[in-house]
Each structure stands twice: as C-alpha cells, then as structure tokens.
C-alpha positions as CSV (number, residue, x, y, z in Angstrom):
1,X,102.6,83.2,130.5
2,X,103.6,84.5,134.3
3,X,106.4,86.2,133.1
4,X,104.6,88.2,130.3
5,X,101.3,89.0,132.8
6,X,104.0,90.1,134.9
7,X,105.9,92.5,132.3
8,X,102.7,93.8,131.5
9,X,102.2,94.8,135.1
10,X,105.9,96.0,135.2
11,X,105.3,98.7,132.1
12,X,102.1,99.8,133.4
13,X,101.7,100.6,136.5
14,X,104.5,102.9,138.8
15,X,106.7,101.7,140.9
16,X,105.3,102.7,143.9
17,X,102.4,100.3,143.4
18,X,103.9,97.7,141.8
19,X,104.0,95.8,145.5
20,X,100.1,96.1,145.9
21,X,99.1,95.0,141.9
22,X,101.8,92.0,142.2
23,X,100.6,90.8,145.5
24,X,97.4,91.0,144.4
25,X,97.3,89.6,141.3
26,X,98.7,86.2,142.9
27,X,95.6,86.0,144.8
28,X,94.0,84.4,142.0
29,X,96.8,82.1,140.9
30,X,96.6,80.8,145.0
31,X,92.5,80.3,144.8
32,X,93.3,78.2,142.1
33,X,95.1,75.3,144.7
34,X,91.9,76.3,147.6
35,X,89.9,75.1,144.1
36,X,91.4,72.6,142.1
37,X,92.1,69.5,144.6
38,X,87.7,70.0,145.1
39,X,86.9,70.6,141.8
40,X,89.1,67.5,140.3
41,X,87.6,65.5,142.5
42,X,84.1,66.6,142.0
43,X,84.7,66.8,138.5
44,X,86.0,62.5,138.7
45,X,83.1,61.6,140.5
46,X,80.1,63.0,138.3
47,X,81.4,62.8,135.2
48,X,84.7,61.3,134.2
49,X,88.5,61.5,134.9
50,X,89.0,63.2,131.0
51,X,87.2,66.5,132.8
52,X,89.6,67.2,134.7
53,X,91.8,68.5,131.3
54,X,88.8,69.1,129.4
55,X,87.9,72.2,131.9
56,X,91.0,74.0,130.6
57,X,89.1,74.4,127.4
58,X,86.8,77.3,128.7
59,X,88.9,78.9,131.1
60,X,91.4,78.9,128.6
61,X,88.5,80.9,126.3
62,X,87.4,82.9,128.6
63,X,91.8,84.5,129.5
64,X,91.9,84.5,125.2
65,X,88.5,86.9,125.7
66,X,89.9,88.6,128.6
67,X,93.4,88.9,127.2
68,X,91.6,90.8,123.8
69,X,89.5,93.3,125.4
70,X,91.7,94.3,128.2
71,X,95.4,93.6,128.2
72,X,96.9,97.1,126.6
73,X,99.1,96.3,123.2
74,X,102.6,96.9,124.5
75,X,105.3,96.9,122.1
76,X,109.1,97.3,122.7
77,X,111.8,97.5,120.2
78,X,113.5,93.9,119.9
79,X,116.8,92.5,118.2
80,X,117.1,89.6,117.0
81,X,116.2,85.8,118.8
82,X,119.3,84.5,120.2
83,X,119.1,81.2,119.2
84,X,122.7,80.2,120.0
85,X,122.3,82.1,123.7
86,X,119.2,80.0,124.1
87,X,120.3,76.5,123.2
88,X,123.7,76.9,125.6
89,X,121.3,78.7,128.7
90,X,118.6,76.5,128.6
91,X,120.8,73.2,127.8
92,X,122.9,74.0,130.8
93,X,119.3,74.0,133.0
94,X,117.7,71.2,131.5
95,X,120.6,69.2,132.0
96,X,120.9,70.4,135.5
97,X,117.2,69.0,136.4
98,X,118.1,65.9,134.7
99,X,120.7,65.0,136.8
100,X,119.3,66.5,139.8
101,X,116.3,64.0,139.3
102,X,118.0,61.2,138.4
103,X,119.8,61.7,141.8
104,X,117.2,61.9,143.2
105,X,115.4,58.6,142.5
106,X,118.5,56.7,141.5
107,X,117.7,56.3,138.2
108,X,121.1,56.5,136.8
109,X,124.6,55.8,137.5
110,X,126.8,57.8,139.6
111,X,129.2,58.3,136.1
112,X,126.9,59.6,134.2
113,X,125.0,61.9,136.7
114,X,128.3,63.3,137.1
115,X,128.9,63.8,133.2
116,X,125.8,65.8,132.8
117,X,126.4,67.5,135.5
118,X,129.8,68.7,134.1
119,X,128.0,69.7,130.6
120,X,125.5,71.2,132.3
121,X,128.3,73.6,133.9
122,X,130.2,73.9,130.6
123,X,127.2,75.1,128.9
124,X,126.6,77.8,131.4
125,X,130.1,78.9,131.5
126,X,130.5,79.0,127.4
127,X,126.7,81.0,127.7
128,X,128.6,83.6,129.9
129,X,131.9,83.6,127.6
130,X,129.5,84.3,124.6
131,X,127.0,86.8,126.4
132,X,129.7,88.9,127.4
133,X,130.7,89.4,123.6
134,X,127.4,89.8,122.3
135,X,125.5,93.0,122.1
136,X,122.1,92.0,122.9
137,X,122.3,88.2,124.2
138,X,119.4,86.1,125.2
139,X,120.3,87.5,129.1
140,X,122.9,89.9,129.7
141,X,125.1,89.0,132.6
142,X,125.3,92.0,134.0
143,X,121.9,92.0,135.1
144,X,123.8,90.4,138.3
145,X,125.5,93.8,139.0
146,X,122.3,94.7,140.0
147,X,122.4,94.0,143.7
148,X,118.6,93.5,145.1
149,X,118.4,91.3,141.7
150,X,121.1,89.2,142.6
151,X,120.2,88.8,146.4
152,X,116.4,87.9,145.3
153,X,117.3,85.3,142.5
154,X,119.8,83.5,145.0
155,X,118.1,84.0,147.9
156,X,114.4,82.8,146.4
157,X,117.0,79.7,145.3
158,X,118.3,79.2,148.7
159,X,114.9,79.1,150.1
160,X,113.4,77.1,148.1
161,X,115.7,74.7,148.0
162,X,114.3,73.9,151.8
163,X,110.3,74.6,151.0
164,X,110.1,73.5,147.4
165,X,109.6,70.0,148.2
166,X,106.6,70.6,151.1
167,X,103.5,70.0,148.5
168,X,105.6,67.0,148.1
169,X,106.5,66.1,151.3
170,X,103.4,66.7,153.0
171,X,100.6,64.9,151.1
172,X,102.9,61.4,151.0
173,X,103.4,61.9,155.0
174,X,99.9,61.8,155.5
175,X,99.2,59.0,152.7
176,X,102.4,56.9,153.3
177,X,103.4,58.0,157.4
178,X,99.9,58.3,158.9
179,X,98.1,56.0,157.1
180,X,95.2,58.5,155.5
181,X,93.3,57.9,153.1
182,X,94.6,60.3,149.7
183,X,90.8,61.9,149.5
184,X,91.6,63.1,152.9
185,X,95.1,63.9,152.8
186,X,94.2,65.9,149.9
187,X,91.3,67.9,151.8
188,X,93.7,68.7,154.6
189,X,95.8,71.3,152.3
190,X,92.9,73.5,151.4
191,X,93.3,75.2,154.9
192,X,96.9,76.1,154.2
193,X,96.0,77.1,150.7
194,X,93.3,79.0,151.9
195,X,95.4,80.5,154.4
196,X,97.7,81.3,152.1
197,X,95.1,83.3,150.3
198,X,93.9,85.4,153.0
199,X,97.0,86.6,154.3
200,X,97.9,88.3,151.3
201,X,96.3,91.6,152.2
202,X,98.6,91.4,156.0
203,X,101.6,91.2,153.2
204,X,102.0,94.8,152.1
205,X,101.6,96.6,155.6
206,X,104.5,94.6,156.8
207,X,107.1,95.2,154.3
208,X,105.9,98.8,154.0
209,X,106.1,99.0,157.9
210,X,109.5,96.4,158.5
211,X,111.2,96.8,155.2
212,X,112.4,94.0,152.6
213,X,115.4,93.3,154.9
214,X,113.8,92.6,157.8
215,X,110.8,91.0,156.2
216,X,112.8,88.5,154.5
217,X,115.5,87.8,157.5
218,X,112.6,86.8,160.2
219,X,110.1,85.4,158.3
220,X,112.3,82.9,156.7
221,X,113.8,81.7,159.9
222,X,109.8,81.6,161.3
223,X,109.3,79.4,158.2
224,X,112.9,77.4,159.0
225,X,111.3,76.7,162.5
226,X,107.6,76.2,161.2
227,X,108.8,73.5,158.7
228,X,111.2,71.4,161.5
229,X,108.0,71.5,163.7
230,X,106.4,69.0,160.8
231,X,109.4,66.7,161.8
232,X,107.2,65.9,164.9
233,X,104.2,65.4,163.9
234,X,102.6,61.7,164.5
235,X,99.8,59.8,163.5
236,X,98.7,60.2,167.1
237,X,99.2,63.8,166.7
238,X,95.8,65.7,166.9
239,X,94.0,66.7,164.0
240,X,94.0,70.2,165.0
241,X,97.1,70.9,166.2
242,X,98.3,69.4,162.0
243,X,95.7,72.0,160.9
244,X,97.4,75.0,162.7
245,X,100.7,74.6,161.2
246,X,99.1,74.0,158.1
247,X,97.5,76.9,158.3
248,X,100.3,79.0,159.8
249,X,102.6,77.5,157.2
250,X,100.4,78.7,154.4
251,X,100.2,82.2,156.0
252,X,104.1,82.7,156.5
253,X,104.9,81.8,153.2
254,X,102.3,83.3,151.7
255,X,104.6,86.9,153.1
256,X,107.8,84.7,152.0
257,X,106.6,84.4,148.2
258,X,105.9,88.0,148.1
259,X,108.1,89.8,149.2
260,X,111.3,87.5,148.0
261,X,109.1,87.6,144.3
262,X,109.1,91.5,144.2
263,X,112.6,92.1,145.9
264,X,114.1,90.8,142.6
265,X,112.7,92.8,140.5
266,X,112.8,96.3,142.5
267,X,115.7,98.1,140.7
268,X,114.8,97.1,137.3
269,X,113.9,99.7,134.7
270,X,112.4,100.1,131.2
271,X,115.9,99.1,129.6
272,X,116.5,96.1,131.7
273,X,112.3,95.1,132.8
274,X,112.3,92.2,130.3
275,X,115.2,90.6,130.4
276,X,115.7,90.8,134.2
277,X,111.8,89.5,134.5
278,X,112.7,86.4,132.3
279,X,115.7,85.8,134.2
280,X,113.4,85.8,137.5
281,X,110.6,84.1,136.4
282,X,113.3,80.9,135.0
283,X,114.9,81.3,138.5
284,X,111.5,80.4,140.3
285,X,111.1,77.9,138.2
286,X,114.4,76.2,138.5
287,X,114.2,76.3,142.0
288,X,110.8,74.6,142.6
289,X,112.3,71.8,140.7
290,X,115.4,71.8,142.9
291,X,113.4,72.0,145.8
292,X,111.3,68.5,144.7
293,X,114.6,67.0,143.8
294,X,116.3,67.5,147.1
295,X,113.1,66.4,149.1
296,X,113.1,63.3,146.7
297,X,116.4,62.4,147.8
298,X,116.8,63.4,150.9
299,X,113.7,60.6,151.3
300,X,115.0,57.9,149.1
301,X,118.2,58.2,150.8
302,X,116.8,57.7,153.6
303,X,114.6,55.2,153.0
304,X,117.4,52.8,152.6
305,X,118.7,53.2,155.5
306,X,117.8,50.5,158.2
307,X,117.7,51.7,161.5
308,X,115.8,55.1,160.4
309,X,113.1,53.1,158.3
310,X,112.9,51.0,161.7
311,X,112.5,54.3,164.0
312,X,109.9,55.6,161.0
313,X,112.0,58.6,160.8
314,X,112.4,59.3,157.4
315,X,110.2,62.2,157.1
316,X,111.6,63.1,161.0
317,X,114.8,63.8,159.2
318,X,114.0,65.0,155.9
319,X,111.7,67.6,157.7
320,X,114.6,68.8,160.1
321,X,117.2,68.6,157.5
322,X,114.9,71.3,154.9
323,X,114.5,73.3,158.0
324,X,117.8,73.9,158.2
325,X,118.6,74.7,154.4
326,X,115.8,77.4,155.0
327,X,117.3,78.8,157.6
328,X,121.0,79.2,156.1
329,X,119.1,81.0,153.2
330,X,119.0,84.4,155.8
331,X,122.5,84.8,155.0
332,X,122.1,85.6,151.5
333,X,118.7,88.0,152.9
334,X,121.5,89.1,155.1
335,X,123.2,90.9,151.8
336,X,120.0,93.6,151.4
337,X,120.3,97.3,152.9
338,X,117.9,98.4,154.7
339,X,116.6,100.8,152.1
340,X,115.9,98.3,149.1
341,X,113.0,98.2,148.1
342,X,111.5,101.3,149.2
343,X,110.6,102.6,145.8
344,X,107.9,99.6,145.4
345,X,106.9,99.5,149.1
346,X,106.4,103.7,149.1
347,X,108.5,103.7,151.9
348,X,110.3,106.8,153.3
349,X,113.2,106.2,154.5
C-alpha cells in the first residue's frame, strides 16, 4: 500500500512539490505511533484484547470509501508479471532475513546460517544475470545508474542498520535495564513520536535552505551522537533529562526519514517512477528488518558475555556500537553533489 499511495503522489503532483506532499503525507502514518500505544491500551482495558485487531475493520472501510471517491484512476501501460524475476528477487531477500534472524537469536547452526546465506546471494546474482537479458524484468538494474537513487537506497540501508533497532532497543531498556513497569515504558515514547510529528513542518525549510547533501551529512552524525548518548542513560538518570533525548531523537529523525526517503527518488521519471518506487519502498523495508536483527544480536551477543552482564552494560555497548554504524553511513551521504535534489526542494542553485 505505501509504495502505491506513494506512486500516486509521484504521477500527480510536480516535482517541485513533491518534497512538501511526501513530507506531509507521513504526518499521518507518524500520529498513528502518538495514537496506537493509548488507544490499544484503552481499547484492552474497556473492552477486550480482540479490539485491538477488530478496529482495523472501520478504518479499513473508511481508506476503501476514501480510496473510491478521491484517489484519481491512474493507468500505465504494463508487460507482463515477471514471475521468474520475482521468485529469484524476493527468494534472495527472504532468505537474507532468515538468516539474519536466526543470527540474531541463535536459532540455528552456524552451517546452515551460512548456506542460506550463500543462496540468498546466488539468487540475487542469477536475478541480475537474468534482468540484464530481459526486456522488461521485475526491476531493471540499471535503475542503479541513477546516482541520487543509488546513494539514497544504500545510504537509507546504512543508516538504518544503526537506528532500525531503537523501537526495539528502547522499550526493553526501560522494561528489562531500569526496571519500569511496560504500561510506563510504553507511555514514555509518545513524546518522541509526538515529537517526531511536529517537526515535520521545520523539515522542508531546511533542505530547501541547506540542501540534500548537507542535510543528510549533519543530521546523521547529530543522530550518531544522539543515539550513543542513550548508552549512558541509568535508572538513576532523571526522568526529564530521558524525555529530552527522547524528544530530540524523534525530532532529528523525523528530518532523517525525510529527506533520505525523498533523495531516492529525486531523479526518477514517468518511465522509471514505478519500478524505481518499488525498488525503494522494498529497500526501507529490508532495512528496518536488518536494523532489528543487528540490535538483536548485538544484545544476545552480549548478553553472554560475563563481565559485561556483571557491569550491566549490554545496552551501554549495543547503544555505542549503533552509534557508530550511523555515523559511518555519512560516507555513502558523502557521494551526493551539492545540487541533488534541487528539482523537489525548488531550489536555485
């Protein structure tokens, strides 16, 4: 469904506000986190736990309704589905998530993780073989040539590798490291959700005034610092002083999201809009479960290890060690001009 909503977006409005509809049109996606963690557990304690999936039932009415009357009918010439393409792509992913979780909470044996890995690389490398020599495949490779495309897929994958597992990593520090109680730890994120919300209307001016390149290089290294800082946090630690980084957290990546989001799909056009918006949106969603993954193991890795579980380091070091893979993703941000961009941003350059 995101990708689609987001195509839709792509074909109708111009380039030159593409940045303002996409940043706003994740506002309501982001009230849905301020909302949900109140709602479920309003919805648990009045009526019953089955609520919680039952809502879906008339939202999901009420988008049909909306989807009807005012989503325009957009139609596009298509070939054929390529099946083949789309067993070998998604194979090589699926497996690659596998074995990634299974590494992740030791599930499996180090032979067998490996195997899958090396399918899951076979199948990507036979997709590429068979792409190449197809007229219309499932996605073309040389979407890659396309520079800001490249830089935004890798880039959002580099970063996320380090900030993909915070909702994670977060919630069980409070629960499991300080001792709160999960009704509270759960509270505690609606001010960096919320935070995350506000900001967005901060987010255009700053790209429009800074550029992508710039945009991207500091504000991932602010959220490489912002996310060690969680390393030294306490049970002693003031409430408040947990509550601004939360909040600061949830305003620097609501900026982050964005602009690497929009980056990727800058120097797409009518001939390339679908296939390179597919290719994002199963980019984002590879990397949020790559980011989990290494957050899982980082902390059952080091959960078995004596003299950190002694210290009561574990999150210490999983916190410091993310920070780090977040900042080494500003080399790839590194790659951008300083003029990319500047056809969604309006900027004159």
């Amino acid at each position: 469904m995101v990708p689609v909503a987001r195509l839709t977006v792509l074909y109708v409005y111009p380039k030159d506000q593409l940045l303002k509809v996409l940043n706003f049109i994740a506002i309501p996606g982001l009230a849905g986190a301020v909302v949900g963690p109140s709602l479920g557990g309003w919805l648990v304690e009045l009526a019953t736990w089955h609520w919680i999936f039952l809502i879906n039932i008339p939202i999901a009415a009420v988008g049909i309704w909306m989807a009807i009357k005012f989503l325009p009918q957009i139609k596009r010439p298509e070939g054929k589905f390529d099946l083949i393409g789309f067993l070998l792509f998604s194979g090589s992913l699926s497996l690659q998530t596998y074995a990634l979780e299974l590494t992740a909470t030791a599930a499996g044996k180090a032979s067998s993780i490996l195997i899958l890995f090396f399918v899951a690389i076979l199948l990507i490398v036979l997709y590429v073989y068979y792409a190449r020599r197809k007229s219309d495949p499932l996605i073309p490779p040389s979407l890659f040539k396309i520079r800001t495309l490249r830089v935004g897929i890798i880039g959002s994958l580099a970063t996320r590798l380090g900030i993909g597992g915070f909702p994670l990593l977060l919630p069980l520090m409070l629960q499991v490291g300080f001792e709160y109680e999960p009704s509270i730890a759960g509270m505690m994120l609606l001010p960096m959700a919320l935070a995350n919300v506000l900001s967005k209307p901060m987010v255009v001016p700053i790209i429009k005034k800074y550029g992508y390149k710039t945009t991207l290089i500091v504000n991932t290294l602010l959220l490489a610092i912002l996310l060690s800082l969680f390393a030294f946090l306490s049970a002693g630690t003031p409430l408040l002083i947990i509550l601004g980084l939360m909040v600061m957290y949830g305003i620097i990546s609501s900026v982050q999201f964005t602009t690497m989001n929009t980056i990727s799909i800058a120097d797409l056009d009518a001939s390339n809009s679908s296939d390179g918006n597919s290719l994002v949106a199963v980019a984002q969603q590879l990397s949020i479960s790559f980011g989990i993954s290494i957050a899982g193991l980082l902390v059952h890795n080091f959960s078995k290890l004596e003299h950190v579980v002694k210290s009561d380091n574990i999150f210490t070091y999983t916190f410091i060690i993310l920070g780090l893979l977040t900042g080494l993703s500003t080399l790839v941000f590194n790659r951008l001009q300083p003029g990319d961009g500047s056809k969604l941003s309006g900027k004159k350059l």
